[in-house]
C-alpha positions in Angstrom: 73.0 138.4 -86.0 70.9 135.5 -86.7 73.8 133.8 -88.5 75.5 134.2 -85.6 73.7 133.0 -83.2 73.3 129.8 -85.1 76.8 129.5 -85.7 77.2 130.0 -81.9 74.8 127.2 -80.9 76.0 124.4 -83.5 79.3 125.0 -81.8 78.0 124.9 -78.3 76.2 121.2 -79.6 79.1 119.7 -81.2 81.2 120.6 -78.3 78.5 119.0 -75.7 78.2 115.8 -77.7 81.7 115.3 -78.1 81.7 116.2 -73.5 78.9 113.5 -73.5 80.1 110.8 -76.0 83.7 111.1 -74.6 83.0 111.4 -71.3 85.5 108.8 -69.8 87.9 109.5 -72.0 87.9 113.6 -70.6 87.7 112.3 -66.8 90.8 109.9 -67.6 92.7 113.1 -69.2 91.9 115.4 -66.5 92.9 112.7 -64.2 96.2 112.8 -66.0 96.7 116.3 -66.0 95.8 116.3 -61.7 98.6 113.6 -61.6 101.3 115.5 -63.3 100.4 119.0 -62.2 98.2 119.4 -59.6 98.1 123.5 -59.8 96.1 123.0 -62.6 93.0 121.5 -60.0 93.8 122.4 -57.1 91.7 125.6 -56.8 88.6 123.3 -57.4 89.4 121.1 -54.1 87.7 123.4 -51.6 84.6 123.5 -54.0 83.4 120.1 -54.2 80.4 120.0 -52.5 79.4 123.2 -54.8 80.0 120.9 -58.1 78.2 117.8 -56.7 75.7 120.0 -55.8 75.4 121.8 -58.8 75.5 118.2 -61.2 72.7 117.3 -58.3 70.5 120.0 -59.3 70.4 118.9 -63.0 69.3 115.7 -61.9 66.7 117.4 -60.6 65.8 119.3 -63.6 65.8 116.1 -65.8 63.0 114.7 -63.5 59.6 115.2 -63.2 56.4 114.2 -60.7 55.6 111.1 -63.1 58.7 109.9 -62.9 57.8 108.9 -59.5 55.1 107.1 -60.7 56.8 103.6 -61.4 57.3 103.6 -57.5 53.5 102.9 -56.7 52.9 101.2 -60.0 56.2 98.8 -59.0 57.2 98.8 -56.3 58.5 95.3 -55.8 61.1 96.3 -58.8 62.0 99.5 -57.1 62.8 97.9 -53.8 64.5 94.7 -55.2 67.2 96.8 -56.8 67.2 99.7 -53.9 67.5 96.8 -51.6 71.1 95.3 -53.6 72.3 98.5 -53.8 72.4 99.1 -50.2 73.2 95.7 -48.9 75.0 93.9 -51.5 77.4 96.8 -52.3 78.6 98.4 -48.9 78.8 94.3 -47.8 81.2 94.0 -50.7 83.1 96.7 -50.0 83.6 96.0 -46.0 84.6 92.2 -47.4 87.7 93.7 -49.8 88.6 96.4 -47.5 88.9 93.5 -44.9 90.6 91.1 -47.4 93.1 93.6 -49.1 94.1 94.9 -45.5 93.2 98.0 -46.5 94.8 101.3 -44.7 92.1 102.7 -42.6 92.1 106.2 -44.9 91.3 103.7 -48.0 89.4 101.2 -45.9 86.6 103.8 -44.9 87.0 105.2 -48.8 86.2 102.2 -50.5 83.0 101.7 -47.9 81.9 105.0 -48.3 81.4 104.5 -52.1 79.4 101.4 -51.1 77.4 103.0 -49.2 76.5 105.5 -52.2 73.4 105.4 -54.1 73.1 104.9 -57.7 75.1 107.5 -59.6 73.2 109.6 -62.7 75.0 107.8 -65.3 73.3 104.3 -64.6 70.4 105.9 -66.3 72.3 106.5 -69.5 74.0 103.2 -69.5 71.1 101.4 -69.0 69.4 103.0 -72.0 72.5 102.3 -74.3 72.3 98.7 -72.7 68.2 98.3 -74.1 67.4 98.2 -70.4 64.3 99.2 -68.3 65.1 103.0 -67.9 62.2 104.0 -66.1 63.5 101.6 -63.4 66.5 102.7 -63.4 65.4 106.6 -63.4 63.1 105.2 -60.2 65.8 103.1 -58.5 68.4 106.3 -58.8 65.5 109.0 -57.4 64.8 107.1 -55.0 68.3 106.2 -53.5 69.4 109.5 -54.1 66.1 110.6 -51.4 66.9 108.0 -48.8 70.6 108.6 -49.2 70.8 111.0 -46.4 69.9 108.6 -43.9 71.3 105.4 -45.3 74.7 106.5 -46.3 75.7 107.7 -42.8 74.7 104.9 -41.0 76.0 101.6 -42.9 78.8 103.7 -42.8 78.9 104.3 -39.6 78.0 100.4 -38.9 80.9 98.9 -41.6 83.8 101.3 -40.7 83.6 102.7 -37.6 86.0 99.9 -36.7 88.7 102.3 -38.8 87.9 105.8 -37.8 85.2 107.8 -36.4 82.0 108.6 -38.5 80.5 111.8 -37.9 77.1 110.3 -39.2 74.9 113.7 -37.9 76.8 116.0 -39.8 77.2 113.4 -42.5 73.4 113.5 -42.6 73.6 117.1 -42.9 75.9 117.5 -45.9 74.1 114.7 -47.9 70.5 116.7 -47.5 72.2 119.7 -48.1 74.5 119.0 -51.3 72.4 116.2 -52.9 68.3 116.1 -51.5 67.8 119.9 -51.6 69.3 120.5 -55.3 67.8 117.5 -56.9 64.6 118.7 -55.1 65.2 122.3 -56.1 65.7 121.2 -60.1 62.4 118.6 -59.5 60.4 121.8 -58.5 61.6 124.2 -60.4 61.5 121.4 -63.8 57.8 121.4 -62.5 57.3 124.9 -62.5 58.6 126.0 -65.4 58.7 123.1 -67.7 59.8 123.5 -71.2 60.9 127.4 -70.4 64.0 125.3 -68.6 65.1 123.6 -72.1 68.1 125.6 -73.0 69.4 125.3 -69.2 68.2 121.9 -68.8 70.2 120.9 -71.9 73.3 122.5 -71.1 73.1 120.5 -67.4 75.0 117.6 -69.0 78.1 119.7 -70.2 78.4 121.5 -67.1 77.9 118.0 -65.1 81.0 116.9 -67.2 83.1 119.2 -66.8 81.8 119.6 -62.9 83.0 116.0 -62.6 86.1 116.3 -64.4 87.4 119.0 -61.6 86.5 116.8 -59.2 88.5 113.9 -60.3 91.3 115.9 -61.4 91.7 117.9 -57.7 91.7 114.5 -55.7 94.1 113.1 -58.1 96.1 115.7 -58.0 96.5 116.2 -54.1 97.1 112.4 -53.9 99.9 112.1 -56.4 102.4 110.8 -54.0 100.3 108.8 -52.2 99.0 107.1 -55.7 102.4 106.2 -56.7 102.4 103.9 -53.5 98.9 102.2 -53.0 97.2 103.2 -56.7 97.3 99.7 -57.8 95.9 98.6 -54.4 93.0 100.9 -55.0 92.7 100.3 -58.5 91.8 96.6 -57.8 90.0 97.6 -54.9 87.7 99.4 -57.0 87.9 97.2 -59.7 86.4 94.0 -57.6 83.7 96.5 -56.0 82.4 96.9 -59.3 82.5 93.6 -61.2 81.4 91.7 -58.1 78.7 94.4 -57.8 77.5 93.6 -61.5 78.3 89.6 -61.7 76.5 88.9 -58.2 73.6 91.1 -58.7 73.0 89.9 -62.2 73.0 86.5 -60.7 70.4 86.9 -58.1 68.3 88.8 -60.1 68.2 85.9 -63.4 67.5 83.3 -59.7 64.8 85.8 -59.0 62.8 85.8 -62.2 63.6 88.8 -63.1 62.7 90.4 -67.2 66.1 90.8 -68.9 64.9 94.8 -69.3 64.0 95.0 -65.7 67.4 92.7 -64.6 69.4 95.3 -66.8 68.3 98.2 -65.1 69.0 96.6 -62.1 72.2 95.5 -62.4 73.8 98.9 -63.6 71.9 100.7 -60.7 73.8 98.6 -58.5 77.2 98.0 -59.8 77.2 102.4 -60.8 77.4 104.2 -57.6 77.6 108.1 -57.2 81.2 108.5 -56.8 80.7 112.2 -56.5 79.2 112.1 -53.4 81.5 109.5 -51.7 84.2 112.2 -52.9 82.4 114.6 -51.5 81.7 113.3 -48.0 85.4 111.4 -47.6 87.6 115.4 -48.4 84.6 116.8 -45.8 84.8 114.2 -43.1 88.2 112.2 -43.6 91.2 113.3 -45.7 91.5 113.6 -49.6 93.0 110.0 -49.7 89.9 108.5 -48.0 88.7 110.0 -52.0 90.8 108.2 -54.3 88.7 105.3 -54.4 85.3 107.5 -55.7 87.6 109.4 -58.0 89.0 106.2 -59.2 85.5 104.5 -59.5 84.2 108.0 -61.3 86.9 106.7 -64.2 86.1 103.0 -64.5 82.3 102.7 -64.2 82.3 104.8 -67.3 84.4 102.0 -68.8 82.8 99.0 -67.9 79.1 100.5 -68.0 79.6 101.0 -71.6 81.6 97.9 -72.3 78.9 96.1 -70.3 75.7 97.8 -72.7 77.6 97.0 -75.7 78.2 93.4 -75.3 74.1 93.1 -73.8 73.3 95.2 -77.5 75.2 93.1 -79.3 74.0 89.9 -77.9 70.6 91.2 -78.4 71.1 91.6 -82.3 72.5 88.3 -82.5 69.2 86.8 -81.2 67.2 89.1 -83.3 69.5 87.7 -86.6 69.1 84.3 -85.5 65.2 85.1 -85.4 65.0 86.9 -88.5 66.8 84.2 -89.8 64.4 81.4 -88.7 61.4 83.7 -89.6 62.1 83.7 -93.0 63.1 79.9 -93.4 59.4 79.7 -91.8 58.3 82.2 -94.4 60.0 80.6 -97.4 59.2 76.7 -96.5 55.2 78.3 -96.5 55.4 79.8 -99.6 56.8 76.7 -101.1 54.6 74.6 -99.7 51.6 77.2 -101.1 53.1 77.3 -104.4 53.5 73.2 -104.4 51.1 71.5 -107.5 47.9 70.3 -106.2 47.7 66.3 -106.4 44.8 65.6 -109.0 42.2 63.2 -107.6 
């Protein structure tokens, strides 16, 4: 039974690195699958407030009270990269909804992303990219907190030229399908602490494959529509995100800011929660108004990695060209050590 068991598990592991180490590469496959046959997803459109909330709550469960700490210890950080991440993206995205003549459906879509917080997987790129992660892990808690008050109103104030925003019910959903699990997992996390492991570990399969539904029902229902304005979108979303990143790198290196610290930043900003603008655009707008999140869910996983890989590898550059130099230093000492004394 043992045997089992253990078989059982390894299984369960090699399948949820493979979700986790892939994970892009599933959410461009289901995306496929939506576009081509959108029976396959289609049961899951109804139920996406139930996923978010769901991948919200193991946020919540990945957290604990001292990761809150950082926010009193530095707070100046915390609010530099909150405060790009609400003005510098939903400003960005009013400008190329404005520029690309955007129809009003993908108009309010693209600003509702911008109007996200930080998404979960910020955290992880900014590890892969050697950045400050307990900034980033404060930046994205606290976003995610304020989010039910911010979100509704920029949005309200950038696109109510387009169509209506309900922002009191918007305020609503957000507490209800992103505070109040994250809280619920922080609690509970608290509570129970290392009795959660096996869930706690499982959280990022289930996210994955929560996300992948997601993505897969909004393509799916929007397959006509795609054919017409996808490329539209797609650069849409594509100039949301590398503006985000090349503009709030900039100000941040004019700033002062550590490279660590600027890092963090930077991916906090240019990865919003996709999920959530999703979410909020099928609730309060139409599934179109969602293409943009579900496109965005796809290509943030692309550049965030692209992006930590060329910081990594630019960082063991430097740390060749000091090794290098270190032992130049190291060997012209030891010759000069080793050099005959002059007699007197």
């Amino acid at each position: 039974m043992y045997q089992i068991l253990t078989v059982f598990s390894d299984i369960f592991e090699n399948i949820k690195r493979l979700a986790e180490n892939y994970f892009a590469l599933w959410v461009i496959l289901g995306s496929i699958i939506g576009f081509f046959n959108a029976d396959v997803f289609s049961w899951a459109l109804p139920h996406i407030s139930l996923f978010l909330g769901i991948i919200m709550f193991g946020m919540g469960m990945s957290l604990n009270f001292n990761d809150f700490k950082i926010v009193f210890q530095r707070p100046k950080d915390v609010l530099l990269g909150m405060g790009l991440q609400f003005t510098l993206m939903p400003l960005l995205a009013y400008i190329i909804a404005v520029a690309l003549q955007l129809p009003p459906e993908l108009a309010v879509g693209v600003i509702l992303l911008g109007c996200c917080p930080g998404g979960t997987a910020s955290n992880v790129i900014t590890y892969l990219a050697r950045g400050d992660v307990a900034l980033s892990v404060a930046i994205t808690t606290v976003s995610t907190i304020i989010a039910p008050l911010i979100t509704p109103i920029l949005t309200l104030i950038l696109a109510h030229q387009w169509v209506g925003i309900p922002a009191s019910s918007m305020i609503q959903s957000i507490f209800l399908i992103v505070l109040l699990p994250v809280t619920l997992g922080l609690v509970l996390n608290g509570l129970m602490g290392e009795k959660l492991e096996p869930f706690r570990s499982s959280m990022p399969l289930v996210s994955v494959i929560a996300i992948v539904l997601i993505v897969g029902a909004i393509i799916g229902v929007n397959a006509d529509k795609i054919i017409t304005s996808g490329l539209l979108v797609l650069l849409a979303v594509i100039l949301h995100n590398g503006l985000g990143l090349l503009i709030s790198y900039g100000i941040t290196k004019k700033l002062g800011v550590s490279e660590a610290k600027r890092r963090a930043i930077v991916v906090e900003v240019g990865v919003q929660n996709s999920g959530l603008s999703v979410a909020l655009a099928t609730q309060y707008f139409s599934p179109f108004s969602a293409v943009p999140g579900a496109i965005f869910s796809v290509w943030h996983n692309i550049t965030g990695p692209i992006l930590a890989n060329y910081w990594t590898k630019k960082d063991r550059e430097m740390e060749g060209r000091l090794s290098k130099k270190q032992s130049l230093i190291d060997v012209g000492i030891k010759n000069y050590e080793n050099k005959p004394k002059a007699k007197k």
